[in-house]
Backbone bond lengths (Angstrom), bond angles and torsions (degrees), N, CA, C in turn:
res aa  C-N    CA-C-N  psi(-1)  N-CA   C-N-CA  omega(-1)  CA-C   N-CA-C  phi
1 X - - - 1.449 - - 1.527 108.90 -
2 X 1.358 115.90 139.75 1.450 120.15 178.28 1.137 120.09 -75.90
3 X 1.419 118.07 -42.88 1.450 121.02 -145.65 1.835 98.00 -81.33
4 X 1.606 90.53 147.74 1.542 84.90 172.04 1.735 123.96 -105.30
5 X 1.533 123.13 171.45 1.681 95.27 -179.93 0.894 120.48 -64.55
6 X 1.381 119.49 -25.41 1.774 90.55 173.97 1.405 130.11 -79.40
7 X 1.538 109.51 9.86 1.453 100.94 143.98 1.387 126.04 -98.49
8 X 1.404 146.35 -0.90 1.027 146.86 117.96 1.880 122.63 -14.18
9 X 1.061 127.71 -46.74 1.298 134.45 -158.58 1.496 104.72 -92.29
10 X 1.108 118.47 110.55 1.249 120.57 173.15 1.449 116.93 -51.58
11 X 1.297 124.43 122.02 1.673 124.09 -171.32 1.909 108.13 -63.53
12 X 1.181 106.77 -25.84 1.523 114.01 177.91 1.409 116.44 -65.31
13 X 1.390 114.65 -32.81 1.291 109.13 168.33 1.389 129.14 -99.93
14 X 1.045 119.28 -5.33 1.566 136.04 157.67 1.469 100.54 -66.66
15 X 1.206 138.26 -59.97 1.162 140.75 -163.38 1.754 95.18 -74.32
16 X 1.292 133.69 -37.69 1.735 121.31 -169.66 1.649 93.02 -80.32
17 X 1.140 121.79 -15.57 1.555 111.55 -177.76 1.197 101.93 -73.35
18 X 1.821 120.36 -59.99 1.601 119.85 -154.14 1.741 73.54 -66.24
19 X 1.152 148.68 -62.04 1.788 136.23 -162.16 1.377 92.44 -35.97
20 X 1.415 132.07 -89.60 1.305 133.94 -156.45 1.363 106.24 -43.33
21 X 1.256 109.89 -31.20 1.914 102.87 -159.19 1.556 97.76 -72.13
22 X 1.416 114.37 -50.13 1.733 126.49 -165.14 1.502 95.12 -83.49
23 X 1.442 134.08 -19.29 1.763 110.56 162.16 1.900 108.33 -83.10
24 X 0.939 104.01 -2.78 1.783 109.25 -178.63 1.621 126.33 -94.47
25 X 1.597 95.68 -18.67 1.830 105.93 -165.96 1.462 108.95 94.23
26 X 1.253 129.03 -11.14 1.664 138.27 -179.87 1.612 85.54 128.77
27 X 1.556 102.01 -172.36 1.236 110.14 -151.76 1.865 101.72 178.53
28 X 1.197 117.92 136.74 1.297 132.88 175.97 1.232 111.77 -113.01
29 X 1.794 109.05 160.05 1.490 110.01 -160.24 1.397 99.05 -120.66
30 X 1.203 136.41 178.59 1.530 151.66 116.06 1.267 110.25 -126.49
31 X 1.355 110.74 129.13 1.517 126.95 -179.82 2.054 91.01 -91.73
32 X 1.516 109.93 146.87 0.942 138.97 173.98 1.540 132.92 -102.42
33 X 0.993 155.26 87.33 1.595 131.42 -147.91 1.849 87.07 -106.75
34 X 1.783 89.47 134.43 1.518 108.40 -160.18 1.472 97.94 -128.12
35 X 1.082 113.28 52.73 1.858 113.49 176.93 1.594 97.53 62.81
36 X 1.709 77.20 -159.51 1.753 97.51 170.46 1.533 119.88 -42.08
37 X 1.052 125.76 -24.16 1.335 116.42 -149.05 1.535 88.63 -89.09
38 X 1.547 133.58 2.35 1.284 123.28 -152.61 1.540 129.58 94.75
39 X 1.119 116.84 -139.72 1.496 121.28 175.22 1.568 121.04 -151.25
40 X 1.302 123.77 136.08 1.025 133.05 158.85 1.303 147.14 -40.60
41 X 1.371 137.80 80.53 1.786 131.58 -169.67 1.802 103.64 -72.09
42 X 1.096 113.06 96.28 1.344 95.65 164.86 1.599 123.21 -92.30
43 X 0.793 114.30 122.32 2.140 118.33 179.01 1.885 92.90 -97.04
44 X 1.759 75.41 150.45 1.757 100.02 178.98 1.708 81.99 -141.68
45 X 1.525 116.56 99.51 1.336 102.29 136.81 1.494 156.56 -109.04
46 X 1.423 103.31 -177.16 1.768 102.27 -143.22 1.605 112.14 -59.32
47 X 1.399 115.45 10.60 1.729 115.32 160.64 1.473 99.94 -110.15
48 X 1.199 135.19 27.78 1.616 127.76 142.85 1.505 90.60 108.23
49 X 1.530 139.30 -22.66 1.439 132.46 -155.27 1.821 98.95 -85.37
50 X 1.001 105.53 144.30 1.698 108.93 179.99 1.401 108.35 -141.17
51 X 1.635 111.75 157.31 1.464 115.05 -178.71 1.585 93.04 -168.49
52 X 1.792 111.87 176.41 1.151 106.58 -179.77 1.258 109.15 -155.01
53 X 1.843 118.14 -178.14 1.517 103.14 -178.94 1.189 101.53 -159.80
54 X 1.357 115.57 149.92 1.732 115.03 -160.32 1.946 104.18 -91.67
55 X 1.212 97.84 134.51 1.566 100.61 166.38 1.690 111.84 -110.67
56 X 1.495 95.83 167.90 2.055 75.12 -173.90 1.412 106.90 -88.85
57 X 1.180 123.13 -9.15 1.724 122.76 170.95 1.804 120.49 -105.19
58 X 1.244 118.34 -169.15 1.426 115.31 140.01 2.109 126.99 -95.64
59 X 1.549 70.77 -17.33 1.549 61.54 179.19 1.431 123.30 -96.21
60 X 1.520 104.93 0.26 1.450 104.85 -163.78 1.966 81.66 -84.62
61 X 1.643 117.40 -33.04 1.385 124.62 -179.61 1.481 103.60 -48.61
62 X 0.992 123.25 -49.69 2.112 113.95 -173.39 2.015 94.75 -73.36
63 X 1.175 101.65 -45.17 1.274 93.83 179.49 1.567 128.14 -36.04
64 X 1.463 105.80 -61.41 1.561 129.76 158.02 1.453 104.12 -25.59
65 X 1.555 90.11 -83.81 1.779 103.01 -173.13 1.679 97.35 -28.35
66 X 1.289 101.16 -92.83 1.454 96.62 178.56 1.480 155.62 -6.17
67 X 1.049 90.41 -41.97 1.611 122.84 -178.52 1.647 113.76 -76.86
68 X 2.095 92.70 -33.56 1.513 93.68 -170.42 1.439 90.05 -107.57
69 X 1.335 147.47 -4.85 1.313 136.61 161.48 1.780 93.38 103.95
70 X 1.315 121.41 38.21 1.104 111.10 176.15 1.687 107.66 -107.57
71 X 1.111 113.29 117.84 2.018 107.48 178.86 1.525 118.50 -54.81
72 X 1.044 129.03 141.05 1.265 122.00 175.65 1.644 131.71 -123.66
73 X 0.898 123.53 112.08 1.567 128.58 -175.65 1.147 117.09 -62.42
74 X 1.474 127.16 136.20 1.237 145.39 162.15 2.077 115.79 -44.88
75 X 0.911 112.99 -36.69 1.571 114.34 151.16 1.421 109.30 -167.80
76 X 1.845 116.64 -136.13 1.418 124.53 179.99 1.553 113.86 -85.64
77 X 1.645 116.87 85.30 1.220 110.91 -171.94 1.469 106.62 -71.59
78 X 1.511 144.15 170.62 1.027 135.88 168.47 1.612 127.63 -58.28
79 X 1.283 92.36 -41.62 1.973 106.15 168.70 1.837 119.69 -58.11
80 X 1.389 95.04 -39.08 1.351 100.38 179.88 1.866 106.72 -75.69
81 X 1.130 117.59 -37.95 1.978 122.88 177.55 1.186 72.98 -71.35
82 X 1.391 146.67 -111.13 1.266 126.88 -144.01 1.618 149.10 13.40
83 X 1.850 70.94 -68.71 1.318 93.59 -172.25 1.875 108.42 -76.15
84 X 0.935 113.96 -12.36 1.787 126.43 -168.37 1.690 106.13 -72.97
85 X 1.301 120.24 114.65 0.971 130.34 149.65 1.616 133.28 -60.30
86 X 1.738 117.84 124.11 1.278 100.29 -170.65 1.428 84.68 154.82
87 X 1.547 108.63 167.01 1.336 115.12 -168.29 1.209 107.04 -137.55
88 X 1.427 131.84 176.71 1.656 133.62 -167.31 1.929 107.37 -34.60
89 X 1.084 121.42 -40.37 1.125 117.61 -146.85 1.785 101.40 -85.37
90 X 1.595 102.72 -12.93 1.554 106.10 171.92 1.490 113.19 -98.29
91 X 1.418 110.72 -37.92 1.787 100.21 153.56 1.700 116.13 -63.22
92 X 0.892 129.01 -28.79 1.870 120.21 175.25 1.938 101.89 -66.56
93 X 1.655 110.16 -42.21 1.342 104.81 -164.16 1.793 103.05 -71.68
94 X 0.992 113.04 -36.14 1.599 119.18 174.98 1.504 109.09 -61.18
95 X 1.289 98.21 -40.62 1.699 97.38 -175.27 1.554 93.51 -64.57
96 X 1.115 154.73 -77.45 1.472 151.13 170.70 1.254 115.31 -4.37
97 X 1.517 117.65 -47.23 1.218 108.48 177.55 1.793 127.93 -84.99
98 X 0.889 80.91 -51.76 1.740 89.49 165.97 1.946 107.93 -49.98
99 X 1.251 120.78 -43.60 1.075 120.09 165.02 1.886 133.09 -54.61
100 X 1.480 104.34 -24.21 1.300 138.18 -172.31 1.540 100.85 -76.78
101 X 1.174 122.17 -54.34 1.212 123.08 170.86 1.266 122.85 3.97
C-alpha cells in the first residue's frame, strides 16, 4: 500500500486537537473504540476542561494524536479522572459508553 498515515488522518481533526490542546495548556487523550462508527478521541486538559472527537478508526485516532503532539493513555487512569472537570451527568454519560461496548 502507498499511502502514508498522514494521509489517512483527516487534517480537521489534527487541527481541533492541536486547538483544544493550546486553549487547555496541553491536553491528554484516551482513544475509545466505538464500533462502526470508528473511535472516540477523548482530551482532558491540563485546567480540568475536556471534550472529544470521533475518528473513523482507532488507529487513524493515535495517528491524529500523534501528529498533533497530544500523549495518549492506555485508558481512565485515576490521575487523569481526577483531573476532569464535570459533574454527575458527565460521569453517568461516560458510564454509557464504556458500558456500550
Amino acid at each position: 500500500m502507498a499511502s502514508t498515515e498522514s494521509e489517512q488522518v483527516p487534517s480537521g481533526i489534527v487541527a481541533g486537537l492541536k486547538a483544544f490542546t493550546s486553549a487547555h495548556d496541553g491536553a491528554t487523550a484516551v482513544i475509545e473504540y466505538v464500533g462502526r462508527r470508528g473511535a472516540r478521541i477523548v482530551l482532558v486538559g491540563e485546567d480540568g476542561a475536556w471534550g472529544d472527537q470521533l475518528a473513523p478508526a482507532t488507529d487513524v485516532a493515535r495517528a491524529a494524536c500523534r501528529e498533533a503532539g497530544v500523549p495518549i493513555e492506555n485508558g481512565w487512569e485515576r490521575e487523569l479522572t481526577e483531573n476532569m472537570h464535570g459533574g454527575p451527568s458527565l460521569w453517568r454519560s461516560m458510564g454509557r459508553t464504556a458500558l456500550a461496548r
